[in-house]
C-alpha positions in Angstrom: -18.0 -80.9 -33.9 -21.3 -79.6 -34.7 -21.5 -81.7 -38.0 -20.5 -85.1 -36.2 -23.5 -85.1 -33.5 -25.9 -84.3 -36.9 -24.2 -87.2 -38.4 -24.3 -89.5 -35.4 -28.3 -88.0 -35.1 -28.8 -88.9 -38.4 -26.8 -92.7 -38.0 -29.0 -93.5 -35.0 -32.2 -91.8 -36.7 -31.4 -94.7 -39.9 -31.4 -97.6 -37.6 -34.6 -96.5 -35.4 -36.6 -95.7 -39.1 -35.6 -98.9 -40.1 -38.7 -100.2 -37.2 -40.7 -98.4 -39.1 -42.7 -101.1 -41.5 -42.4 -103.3 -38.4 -43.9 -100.7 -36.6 -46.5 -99.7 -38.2 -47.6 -103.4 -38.9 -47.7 -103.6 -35.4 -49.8 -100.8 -34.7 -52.2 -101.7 -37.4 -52.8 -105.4 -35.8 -53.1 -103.4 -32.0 -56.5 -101.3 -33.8 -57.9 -104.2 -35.6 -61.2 -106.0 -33.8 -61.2 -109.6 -33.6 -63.1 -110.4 -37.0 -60.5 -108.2 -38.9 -57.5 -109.8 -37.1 -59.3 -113.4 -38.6 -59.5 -111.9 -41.9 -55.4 -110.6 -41.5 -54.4 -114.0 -40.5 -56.5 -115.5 -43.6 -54.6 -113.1 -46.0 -51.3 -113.8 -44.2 -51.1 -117.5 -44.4 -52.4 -117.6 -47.9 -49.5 -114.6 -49.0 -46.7 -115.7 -46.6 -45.9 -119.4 -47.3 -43.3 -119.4 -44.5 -46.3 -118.5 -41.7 -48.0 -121.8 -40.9 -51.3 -122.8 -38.9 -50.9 -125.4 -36.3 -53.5 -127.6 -36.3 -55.5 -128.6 -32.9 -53.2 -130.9 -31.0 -50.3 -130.4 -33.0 -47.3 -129.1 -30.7 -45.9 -125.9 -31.5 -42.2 -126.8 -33.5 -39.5 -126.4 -31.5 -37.9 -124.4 -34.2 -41.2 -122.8 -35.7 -42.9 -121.6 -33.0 -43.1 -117.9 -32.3 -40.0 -117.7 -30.4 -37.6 -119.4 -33.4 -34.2 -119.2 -31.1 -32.5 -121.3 -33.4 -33.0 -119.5 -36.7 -29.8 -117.5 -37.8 -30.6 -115.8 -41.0 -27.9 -114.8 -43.4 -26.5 -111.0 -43.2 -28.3 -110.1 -46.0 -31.5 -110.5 -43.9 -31.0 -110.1 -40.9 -34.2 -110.2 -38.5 -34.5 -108.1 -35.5 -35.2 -109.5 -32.1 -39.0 -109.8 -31.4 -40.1 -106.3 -30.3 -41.2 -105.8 -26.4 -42.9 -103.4 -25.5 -40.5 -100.8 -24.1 -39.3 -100.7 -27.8 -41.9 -100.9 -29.7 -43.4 -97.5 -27.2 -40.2 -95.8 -28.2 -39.9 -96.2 -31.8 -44.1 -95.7 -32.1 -43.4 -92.1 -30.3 -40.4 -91.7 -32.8 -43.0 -92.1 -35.8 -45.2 -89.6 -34.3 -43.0 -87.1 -33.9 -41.5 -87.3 -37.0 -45.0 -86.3 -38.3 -46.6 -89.0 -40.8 -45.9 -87.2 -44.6 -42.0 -86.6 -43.0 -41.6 -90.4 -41.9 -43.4 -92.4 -44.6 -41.0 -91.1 -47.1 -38.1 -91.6 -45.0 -38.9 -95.2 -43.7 -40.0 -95.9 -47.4 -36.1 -94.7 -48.5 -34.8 -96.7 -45.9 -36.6 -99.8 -46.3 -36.1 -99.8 -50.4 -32.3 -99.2 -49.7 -32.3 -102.5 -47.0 -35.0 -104.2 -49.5 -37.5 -104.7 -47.0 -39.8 -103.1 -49.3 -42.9 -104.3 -50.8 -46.0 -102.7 -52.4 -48.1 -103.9 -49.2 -46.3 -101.9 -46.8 -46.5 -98.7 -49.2 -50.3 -99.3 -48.6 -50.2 -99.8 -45.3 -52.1 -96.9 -43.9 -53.8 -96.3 -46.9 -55.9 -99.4 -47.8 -59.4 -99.1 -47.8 -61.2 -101.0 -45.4 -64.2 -104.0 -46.4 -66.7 -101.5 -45.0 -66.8 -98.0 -43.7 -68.3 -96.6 -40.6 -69.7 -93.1 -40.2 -67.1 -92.0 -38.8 -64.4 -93.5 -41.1 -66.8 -91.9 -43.9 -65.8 -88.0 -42.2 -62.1 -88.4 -41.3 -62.1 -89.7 -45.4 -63.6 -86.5 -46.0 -61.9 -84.0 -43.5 -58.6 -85.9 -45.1 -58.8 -84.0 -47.9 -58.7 -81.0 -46.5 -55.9 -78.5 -46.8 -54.7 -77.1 -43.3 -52.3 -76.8 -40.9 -51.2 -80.3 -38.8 -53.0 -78.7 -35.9 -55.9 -78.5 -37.0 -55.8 -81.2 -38.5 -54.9 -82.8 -35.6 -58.4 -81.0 -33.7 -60.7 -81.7 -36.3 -59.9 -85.6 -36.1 -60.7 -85.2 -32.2 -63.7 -83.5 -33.1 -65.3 -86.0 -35.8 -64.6 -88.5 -32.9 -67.3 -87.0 -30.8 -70.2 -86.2 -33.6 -73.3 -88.5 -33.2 -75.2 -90.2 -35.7 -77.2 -87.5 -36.3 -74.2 -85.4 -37.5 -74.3 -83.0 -34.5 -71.5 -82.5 -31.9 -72.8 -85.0 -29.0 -70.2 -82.7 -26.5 -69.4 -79.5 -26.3 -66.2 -77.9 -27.3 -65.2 -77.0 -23.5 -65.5 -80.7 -22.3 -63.7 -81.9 -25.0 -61.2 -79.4 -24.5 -61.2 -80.5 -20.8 -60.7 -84.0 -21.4 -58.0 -84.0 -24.1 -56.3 -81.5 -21.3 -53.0 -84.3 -20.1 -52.4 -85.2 -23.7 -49.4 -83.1 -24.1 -47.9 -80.0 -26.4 -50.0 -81.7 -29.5 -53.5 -81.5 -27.4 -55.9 -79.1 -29.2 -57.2 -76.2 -26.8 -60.8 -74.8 -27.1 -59.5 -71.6 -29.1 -58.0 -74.6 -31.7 -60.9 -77.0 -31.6 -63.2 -73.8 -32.1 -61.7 -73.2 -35.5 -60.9 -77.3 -36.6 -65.0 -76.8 -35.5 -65.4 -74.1 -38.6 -63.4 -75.5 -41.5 -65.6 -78.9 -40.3 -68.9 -77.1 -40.9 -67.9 -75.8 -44.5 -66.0 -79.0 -45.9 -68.0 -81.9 -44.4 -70.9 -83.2 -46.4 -73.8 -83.2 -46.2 -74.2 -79.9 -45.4 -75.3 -79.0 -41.4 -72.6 -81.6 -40.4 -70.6 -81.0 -37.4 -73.5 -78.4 -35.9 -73.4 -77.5 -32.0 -77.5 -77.9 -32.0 -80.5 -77.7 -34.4 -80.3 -74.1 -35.4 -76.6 -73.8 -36.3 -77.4 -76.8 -38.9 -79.9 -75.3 -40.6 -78.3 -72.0 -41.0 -75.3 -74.2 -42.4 -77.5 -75.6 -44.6 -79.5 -72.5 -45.9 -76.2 -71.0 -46.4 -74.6 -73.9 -48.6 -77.6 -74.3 -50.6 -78.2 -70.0 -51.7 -74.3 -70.8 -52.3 -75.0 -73.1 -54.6 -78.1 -71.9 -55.9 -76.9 -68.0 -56.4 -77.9 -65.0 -55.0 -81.2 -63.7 -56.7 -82.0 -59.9 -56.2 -84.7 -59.5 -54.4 -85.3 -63.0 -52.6 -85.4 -62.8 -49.2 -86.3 -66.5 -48.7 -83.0 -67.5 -47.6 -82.7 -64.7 -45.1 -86.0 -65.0 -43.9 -85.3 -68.7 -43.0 -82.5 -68.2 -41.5 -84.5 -65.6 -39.3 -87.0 -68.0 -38.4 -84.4 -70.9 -37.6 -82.9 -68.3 -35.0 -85.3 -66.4 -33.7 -88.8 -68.3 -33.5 -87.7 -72.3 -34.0 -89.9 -72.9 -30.6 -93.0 -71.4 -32.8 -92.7 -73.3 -35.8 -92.8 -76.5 -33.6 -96.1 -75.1 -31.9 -97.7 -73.7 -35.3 -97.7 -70.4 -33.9 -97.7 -68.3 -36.8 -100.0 -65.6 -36.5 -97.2 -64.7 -33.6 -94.2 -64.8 -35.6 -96.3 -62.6 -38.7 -96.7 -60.3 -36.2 -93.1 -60.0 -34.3 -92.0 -59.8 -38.2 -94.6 -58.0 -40.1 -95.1 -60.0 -42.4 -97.1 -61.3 -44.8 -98.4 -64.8 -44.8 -96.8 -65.4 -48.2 -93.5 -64.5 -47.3 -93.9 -66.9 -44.0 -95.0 -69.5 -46.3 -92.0 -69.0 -48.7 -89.7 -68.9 -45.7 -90.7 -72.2 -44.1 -90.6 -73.9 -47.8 -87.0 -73.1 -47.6 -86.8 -74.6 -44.6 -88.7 -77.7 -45.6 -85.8 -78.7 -47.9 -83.2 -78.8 -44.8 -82.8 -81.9 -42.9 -83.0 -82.2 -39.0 -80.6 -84.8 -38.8 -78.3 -84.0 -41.8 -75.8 -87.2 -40.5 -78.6 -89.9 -40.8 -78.3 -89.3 -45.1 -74.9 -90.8 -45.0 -74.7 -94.1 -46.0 -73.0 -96.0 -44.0 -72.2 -99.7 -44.7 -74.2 -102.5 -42.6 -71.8 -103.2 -39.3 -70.7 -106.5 -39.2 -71.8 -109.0 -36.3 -70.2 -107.6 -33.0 -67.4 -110.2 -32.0 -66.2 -109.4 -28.0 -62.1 -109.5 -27.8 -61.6 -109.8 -24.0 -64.5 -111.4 -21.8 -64.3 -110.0 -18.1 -65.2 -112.7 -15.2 -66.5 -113.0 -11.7 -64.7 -115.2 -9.4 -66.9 -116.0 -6.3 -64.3 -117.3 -4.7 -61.9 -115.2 -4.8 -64.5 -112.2 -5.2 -62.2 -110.9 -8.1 -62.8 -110.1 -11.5 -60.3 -111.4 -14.3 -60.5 -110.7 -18.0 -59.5 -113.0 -21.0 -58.9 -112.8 -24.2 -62.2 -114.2 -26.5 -59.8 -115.4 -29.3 -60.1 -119.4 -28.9 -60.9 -120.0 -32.6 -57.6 -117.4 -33.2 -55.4 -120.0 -35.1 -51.8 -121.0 -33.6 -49.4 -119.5 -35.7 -45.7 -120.2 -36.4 -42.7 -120.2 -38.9 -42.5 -123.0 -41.0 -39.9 -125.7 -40.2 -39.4 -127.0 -43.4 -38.8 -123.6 -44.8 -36.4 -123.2 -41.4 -34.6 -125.9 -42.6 -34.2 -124.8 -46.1 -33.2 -121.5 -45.3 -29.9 -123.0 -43.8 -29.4 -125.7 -46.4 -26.0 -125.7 -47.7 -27.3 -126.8 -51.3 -29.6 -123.7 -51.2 -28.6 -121.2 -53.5 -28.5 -117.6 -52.2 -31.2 -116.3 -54.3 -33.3 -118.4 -52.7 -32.3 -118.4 -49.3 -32.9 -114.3 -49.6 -36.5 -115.3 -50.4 -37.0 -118.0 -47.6 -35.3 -115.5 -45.0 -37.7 -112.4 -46.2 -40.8 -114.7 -45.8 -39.6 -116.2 -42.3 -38.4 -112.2 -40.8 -42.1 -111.4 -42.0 -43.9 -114.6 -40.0 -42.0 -114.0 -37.1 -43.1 -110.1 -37.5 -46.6 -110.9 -37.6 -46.5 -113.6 -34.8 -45.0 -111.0 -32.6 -47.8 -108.2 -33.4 -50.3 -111.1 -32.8 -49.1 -111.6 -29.2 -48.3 -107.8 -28.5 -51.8 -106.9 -29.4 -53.2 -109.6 -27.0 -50.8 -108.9 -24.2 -51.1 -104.9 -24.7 -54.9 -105.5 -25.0 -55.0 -107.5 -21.6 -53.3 -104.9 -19.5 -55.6 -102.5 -20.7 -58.2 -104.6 -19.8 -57.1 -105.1 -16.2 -56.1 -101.6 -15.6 -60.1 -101.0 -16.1 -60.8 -103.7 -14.3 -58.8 -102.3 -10.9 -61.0 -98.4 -11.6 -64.2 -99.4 -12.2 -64.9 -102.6 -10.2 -67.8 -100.6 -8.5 -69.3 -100.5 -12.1 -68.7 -104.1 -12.7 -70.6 -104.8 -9.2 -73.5 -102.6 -9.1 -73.0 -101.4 -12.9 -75.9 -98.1 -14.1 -74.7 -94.8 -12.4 -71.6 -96.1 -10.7 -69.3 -95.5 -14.1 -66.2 -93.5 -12.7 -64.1 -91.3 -14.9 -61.3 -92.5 -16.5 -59.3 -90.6 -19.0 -56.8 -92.3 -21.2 -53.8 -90.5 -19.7 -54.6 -91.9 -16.8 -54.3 -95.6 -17.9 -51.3 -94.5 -19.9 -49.5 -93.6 -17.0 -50.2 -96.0 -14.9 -48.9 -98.5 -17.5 -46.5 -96.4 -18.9 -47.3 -96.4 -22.1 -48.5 -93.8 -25.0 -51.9 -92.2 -25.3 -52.1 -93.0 -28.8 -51.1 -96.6 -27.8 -54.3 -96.9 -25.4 -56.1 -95.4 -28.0 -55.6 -98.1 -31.0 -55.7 -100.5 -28.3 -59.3 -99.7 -27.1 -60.6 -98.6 -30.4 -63.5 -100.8 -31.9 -63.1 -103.4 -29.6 -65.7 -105.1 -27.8 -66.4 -106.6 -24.2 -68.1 -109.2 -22.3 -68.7 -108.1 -18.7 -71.2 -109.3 -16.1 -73.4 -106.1 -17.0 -73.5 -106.8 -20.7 -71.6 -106.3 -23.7 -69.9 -102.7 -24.5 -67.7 -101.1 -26.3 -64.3 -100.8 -24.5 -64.0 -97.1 -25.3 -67.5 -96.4 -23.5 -65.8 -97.4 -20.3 -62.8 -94.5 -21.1 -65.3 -92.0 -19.6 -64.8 -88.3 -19.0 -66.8 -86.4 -16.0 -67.3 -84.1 -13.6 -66.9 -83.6 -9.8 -70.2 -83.6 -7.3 -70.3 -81.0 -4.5 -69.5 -83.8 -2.2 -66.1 -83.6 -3.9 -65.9 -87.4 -5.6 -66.0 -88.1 -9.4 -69.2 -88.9 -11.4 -68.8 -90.3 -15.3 -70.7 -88.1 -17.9 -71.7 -91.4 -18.9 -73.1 -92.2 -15.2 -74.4 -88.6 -15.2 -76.6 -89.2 -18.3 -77.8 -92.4 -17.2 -79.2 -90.6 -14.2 -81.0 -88.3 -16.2 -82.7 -91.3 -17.8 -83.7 -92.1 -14.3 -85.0 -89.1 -13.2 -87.4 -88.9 -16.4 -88.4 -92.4 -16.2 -89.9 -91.5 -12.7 -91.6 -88.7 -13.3 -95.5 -88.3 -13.2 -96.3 -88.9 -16.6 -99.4 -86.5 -16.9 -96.2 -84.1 -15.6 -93.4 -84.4 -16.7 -90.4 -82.6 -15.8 -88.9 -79.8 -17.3 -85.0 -79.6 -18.4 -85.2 -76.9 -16.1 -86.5 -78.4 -13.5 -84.6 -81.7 -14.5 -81.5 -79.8 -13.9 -82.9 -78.7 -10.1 -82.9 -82.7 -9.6 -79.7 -82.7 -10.4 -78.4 -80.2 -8.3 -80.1 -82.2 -5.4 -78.1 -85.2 -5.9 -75.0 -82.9 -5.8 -74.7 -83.1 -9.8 -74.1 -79.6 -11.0 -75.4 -79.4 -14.7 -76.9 -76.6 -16.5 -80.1 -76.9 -18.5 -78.8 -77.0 -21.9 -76.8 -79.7 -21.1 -79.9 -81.8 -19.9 -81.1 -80.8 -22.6 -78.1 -82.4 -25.3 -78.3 -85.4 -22.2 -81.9 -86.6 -23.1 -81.5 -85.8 -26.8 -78.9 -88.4 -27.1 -81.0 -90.4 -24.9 -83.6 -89.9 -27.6 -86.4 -88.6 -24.9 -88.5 -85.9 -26.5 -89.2 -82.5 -24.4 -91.5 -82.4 -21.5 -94.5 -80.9 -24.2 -94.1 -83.7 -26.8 -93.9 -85.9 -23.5 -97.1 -84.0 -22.1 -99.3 -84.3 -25.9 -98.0 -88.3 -26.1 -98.8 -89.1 -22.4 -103.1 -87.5 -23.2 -103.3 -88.8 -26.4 
């Protein structure tokens, strides 16, 4: 008995893996931006003769349109119905949890044994793209890694939230906190904490993937005495690292006589020890290089309706060519004086048009009722826009459209929007924050544009302290410590109240 449900398992498992190619095509066209979907498009019509551009004017065929009712392919390729969304949810989640090494191979055996496949769904996941981002350059890199799935899994999250200059731009709580209704596979602190580790030691340049100043130069000093050797008798590295922990705020001021003294040392062994330090880099992320970014393109352009006093969004794909299946080739598939070689090759090319016409559409629909679901949270942002950006996890729009995480994730991810406060990345507006003491919920987003606020009002000859930033805060009902502030105006790149002071008299 116990053998048959395996064997039934395994029957059902065949037929769902079977989505596979299908699905991930389809979650391939859901992440892709609007110039990449061009590009895709471009490559499928010149690859695919049975996919065919309708010109402007021209009426959709009857028969090659995206919904091709009539076409009845022979059994030896038989195409699936076009995929909705309920199904293409479930067998997505079924590719997940199979894990991706497990079900590549096993979609791969499957699709060889029902010949459905070809050497461009073996590179599917793998093919590089026409230009690299910073942080496509560090999951390339953490890639080659060797540890567990987990972390893995953690240090992915993690490369997601370093900045430019290769530092963490959150800390390892919030992002714990944020990621907290993903579900069983959600890293916790105690995981990210050691994803953060292996980062620091297998990301390059060294200093990558540092909490703050002083914890990338330390990784730094340590790679490079690595590499260089251990000579007996030089202190210089240890010394460094000394001054990067201990006396950072006196190197900026030049105050060296003080740290001689709280040392006793020399001022050759200070010198030696800030020449080691001269060779580290402040901003280790900045000496990647990072392909140019191609002209921002906007996917869905978000309108105000005075009279209705509603916002609507639509899609920005208007130069997006009509697709559908050709009607010729239609026609020849179910030719009687078609041989059956041929007929195999005319049904392969139509199953594949129809496939990509369908991922064309879900990716528009899927992307549109993302789109609105922001819409209904953050009117008060679209109205009044600056500080009024509310929270709004991912899981939260998942489960109000009852879809998966990952789903809203490739949906949202490098695509771009037109709204009445200006263009943004649709991610930016998938904000995490915090709770005031008058109980309702501020954007960390919001929150940091406030800080920008309260230093752009300050009295210049006086400017504020993070400290003292941080009291302002707490009068607004904003609880936020000072070191927080402090990572705030960083990434707002607003030096400290001194540098502030010195530039304001000069």
């Amino acid at each position: 008995m116990r053998f048959e449900l395996s064997q039934q398992a395994q029957v059902r498992l065949g037929q769902q893996m079977k989505l596979a190619p299908r699905v991930l095509q389809s979650m391939e066209i859901l992440q892709m931006p609007l110039a990449a979907i061009e590009e895709r498009i471009e490559a499928e019509l010149e690859s695919n003769v049975a996919l065919e551009q309708v010109e402007p004017g021209q009426a959709l065929d009857a028969a090659g349109g995206s919904d091709v009712s009539d076409f009845s392919p022979s059994p030896a390729a038989e195409t699936p119905a076009p995929m909705g969304a309920d199904r293409f949810e479930r067998a997505q989640e079924l590719h997940e949890r199979m894990g991706d090494d497990e079900t590549a191979e096993t979609w791969r055996e499957v699709a060889r044994r029902e010949g459905e496949f070809d050497s461009r769904s073996a590179a599917l996941e793998s093919a590089p793209s026409s230009g690299q981002s910073f942080e496509e350059i560090l999951l390339d890199q953490w890639a080659l890694c060797e540890a567990p799935h987990p972390i893995m899994s953690a240090g992915r999250v993690l490369i997601s939230n370093i900045g430019e200059n290769g530092f963490l731009i959150r800390s390892i709580e919030e992002i714990a906190a944020d990621s907290r209704e993903l579900g069983a596979e959600t890293p916790t602190a105690a995981l990210l904490t050691e994803a953060l580790k292996r980062l620091q030691t297998h990301l390059e340049p060294p200093g990558m993937a540092a909490r703050n100043l002083s914890e990338s130069l330390v990784l730094q000093l340590n790679a490079r005495e690595k590499n260089e050797g251990a000579i007996a008798g030089d202190t210089s590295f240890a010394d460094a690292r000394l001054l990067v922990e201990n006396d950072l705020r006196d190197l900026e001021s030049n105050r060296l006589t003080a740290i001689r003294q709280r040392h006793g040392w020399t001022s050759e062994r200070l010198d030696i020890a800030r020449d080691c330090l001269r060779h580290c880099n402040p901003a280790p992320g900045r000496s990647l290089k990072v392909e140019s970014a191609p002209i921002v393109r906007p996917d869905v352009i978000i309108e105000y309706d005075t009279a209705t006093d509603a916002y609507s969004a639509r899609l920005a794909s208007g130069v997006l060519p009509n697709l559908q299946v050709s009607e010729e080739y239609l026609r020849l598939s179910k030719a009687k004086k078609t041989d059956d070689a041929t007929k195999l090759m005319l049904n392969d090319g139509i199953r594949r048009a129809r496939w990509f016409i369908d991922a064309i559409e879900q990716r528009g629909a899927t992307l549109l009722r993302v789109v609105n679901e922001v819409i209904a949270n953050q009117r008060e942002w679209l109205d009044s826009g600056g500080g009024s950006l509310k929270p709004l996890p991912m899981t939260q729009v998942a489960k109000k459209l009852g879809m998966n995480v990952s789903t809203i994730s490739r949906t949202v991810a490098g695509k771009w929007i037109v709204t009445p406060r200006g263009s943004f990345e649709l991610r930016k507006l998938f904000a995490g924050g915090t709770e005031t003491e008058s109980g309702s919920d501020i954007s960390w987003v919001a929150v940091k544009a406030i800080v920008g606020e309260i230093i752009a009002a300050e009295v210049k000859s006086k400017p504020l302290s993070d400290q003292a930033i941080s009291l302002a805060l707490k009068e607004r009902g904003i609880p936020l410590a000072r070191r927080t502030v402090v990572k705030y105006r960083e990434q707002l790149n607003i030096p400290s109240a001194r540098v502030r002071r010195v530039a304001e008299a000069s």
